[in-house]
Backbone as CSV, one residue per row, in Angstrom:
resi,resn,N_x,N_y,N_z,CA_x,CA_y,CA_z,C_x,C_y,C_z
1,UNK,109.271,97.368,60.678,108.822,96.827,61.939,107.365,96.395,61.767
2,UNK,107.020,95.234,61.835,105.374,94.706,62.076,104.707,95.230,62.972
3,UNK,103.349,95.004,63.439,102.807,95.211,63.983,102.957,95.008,65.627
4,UNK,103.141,94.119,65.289,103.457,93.125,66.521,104.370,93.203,67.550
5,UNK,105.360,93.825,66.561,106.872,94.310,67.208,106.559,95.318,67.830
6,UNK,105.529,96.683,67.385,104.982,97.766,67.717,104.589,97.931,68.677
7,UNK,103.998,96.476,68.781,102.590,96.412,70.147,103.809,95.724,71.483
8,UNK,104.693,94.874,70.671,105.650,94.429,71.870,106.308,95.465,72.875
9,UNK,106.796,96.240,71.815,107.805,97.121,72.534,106.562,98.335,73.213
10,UNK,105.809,98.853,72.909,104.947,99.272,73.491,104.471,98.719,75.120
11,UNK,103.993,97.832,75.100,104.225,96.857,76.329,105.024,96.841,76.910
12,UNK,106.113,96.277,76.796,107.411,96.642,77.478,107.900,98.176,77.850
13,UNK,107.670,99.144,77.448,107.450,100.127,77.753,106.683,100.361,78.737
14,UNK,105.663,100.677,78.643,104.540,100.529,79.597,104.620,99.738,80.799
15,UNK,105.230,98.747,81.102,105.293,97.630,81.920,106.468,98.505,83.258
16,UNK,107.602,99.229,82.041,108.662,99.661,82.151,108.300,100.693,83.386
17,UNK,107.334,101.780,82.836,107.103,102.600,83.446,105.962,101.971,84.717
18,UNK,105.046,101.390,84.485,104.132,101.017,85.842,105.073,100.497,87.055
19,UNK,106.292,99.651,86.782,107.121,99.262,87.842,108.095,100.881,88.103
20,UNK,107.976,101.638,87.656,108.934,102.506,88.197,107.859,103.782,88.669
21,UNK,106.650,103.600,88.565,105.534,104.406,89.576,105.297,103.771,90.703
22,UNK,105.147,102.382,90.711,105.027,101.571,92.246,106.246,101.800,92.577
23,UNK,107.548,101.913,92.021,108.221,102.124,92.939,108.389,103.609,93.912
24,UNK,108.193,104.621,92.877,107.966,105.636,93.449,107.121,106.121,94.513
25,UNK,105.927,105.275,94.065,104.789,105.186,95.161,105.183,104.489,96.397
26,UNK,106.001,103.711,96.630,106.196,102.845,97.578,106.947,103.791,98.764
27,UNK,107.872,104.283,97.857,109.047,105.275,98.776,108.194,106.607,98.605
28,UNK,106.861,106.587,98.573,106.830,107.866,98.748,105.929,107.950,100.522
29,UNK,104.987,106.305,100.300,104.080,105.780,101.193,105.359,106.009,102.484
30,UNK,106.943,105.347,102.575,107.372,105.088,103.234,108.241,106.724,103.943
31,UNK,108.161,107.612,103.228,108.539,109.003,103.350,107.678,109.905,104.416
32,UNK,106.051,109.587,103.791,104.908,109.915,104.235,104.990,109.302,106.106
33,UNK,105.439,108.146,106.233,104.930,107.826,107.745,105.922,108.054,108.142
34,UNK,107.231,108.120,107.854,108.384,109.129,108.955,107.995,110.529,108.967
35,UNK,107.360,110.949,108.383,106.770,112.542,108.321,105.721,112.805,109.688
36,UNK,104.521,111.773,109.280,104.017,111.610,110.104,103.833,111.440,111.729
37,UNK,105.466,110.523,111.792,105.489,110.102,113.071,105.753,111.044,114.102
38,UNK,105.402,111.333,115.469,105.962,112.664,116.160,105.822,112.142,117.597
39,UNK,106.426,112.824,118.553,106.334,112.038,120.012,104.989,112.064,120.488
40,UNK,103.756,112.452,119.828,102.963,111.976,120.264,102.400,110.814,120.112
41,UNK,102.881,109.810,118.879,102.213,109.027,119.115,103.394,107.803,118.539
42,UNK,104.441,107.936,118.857,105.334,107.453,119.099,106.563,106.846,120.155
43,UNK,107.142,106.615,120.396,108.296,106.450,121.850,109.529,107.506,120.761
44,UNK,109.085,108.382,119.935,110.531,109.331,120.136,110.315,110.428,120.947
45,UNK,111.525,111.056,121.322,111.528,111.666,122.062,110.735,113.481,121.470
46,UNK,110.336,114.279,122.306,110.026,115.791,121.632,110.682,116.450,121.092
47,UNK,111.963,116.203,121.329,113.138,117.188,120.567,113.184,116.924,119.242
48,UNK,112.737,115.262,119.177,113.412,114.774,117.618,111.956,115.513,116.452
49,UNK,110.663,115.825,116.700,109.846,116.051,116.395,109.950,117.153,115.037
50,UNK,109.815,117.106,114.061,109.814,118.464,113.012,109.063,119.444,113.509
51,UNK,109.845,120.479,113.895,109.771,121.935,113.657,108.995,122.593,112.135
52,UNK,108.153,123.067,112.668,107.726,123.892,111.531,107.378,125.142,111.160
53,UNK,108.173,126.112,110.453,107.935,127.642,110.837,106.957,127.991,110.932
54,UNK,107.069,129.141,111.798,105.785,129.813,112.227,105.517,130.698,110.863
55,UNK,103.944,130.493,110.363,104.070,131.633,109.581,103.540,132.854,109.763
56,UNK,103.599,133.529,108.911,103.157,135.060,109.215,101.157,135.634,109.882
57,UNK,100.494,134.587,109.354,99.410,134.405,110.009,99.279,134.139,111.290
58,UNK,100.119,133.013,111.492,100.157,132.615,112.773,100.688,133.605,113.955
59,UNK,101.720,134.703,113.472,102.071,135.523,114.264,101.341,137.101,114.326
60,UNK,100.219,136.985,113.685,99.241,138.569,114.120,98.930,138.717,115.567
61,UNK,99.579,139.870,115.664,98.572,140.525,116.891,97.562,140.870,117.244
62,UNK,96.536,140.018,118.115,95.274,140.675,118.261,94.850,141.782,118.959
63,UNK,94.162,142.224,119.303,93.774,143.400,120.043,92.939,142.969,121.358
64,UNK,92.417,141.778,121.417,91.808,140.975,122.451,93.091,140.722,123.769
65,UNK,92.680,140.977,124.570,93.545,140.507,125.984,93.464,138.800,126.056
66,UNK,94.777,138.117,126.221,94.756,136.873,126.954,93.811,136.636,128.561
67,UNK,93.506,135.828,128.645,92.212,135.195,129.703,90.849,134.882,129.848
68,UNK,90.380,135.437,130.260,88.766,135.146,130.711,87.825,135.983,129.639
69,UNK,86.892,135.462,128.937,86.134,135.843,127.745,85.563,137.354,128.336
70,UNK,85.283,138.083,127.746,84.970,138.921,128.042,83.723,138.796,128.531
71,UNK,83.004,139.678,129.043,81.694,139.619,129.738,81.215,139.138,130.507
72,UNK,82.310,138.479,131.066,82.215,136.886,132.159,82.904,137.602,133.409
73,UNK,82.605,137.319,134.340,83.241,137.580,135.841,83.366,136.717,136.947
């Protein structure tokens, strides 16, 4: 194989793979804004909205009472 042939198929390779990262990239851009979208800033409705578990942080109990800051009357 020459040089040339080396450098061809190399290229073509390469070419090979850059069109199959834009493509990936493309559907990933297009994945990303249905993710995104939610009834707030959309016309779907709230129900259709992703759910997302609560996690375990999010569910600690504090020791603080719900309402009015303390020290305030």
């Amino acid at each position: 194989m020459s040089l040339m042939d080396a450098k061809d198929k190399r290229i073509a390779e390469l070419e090979r793979l850059l069109k199959d990262v834009l493509e990936d990239n493309a559907r990933l851009k297009e994945r990303i804004a249905i993710l995104e979208k939610h009834s707030g800033n959309s016309s779907k409705p709230p129900s259709s909205d992703v759910v997302k578990p609560k996690t375990e942080k999010n569910n600690k109990k504090t020791k603080r009472k719900k309402g009015a800051q303390p020290g305030h009357k």
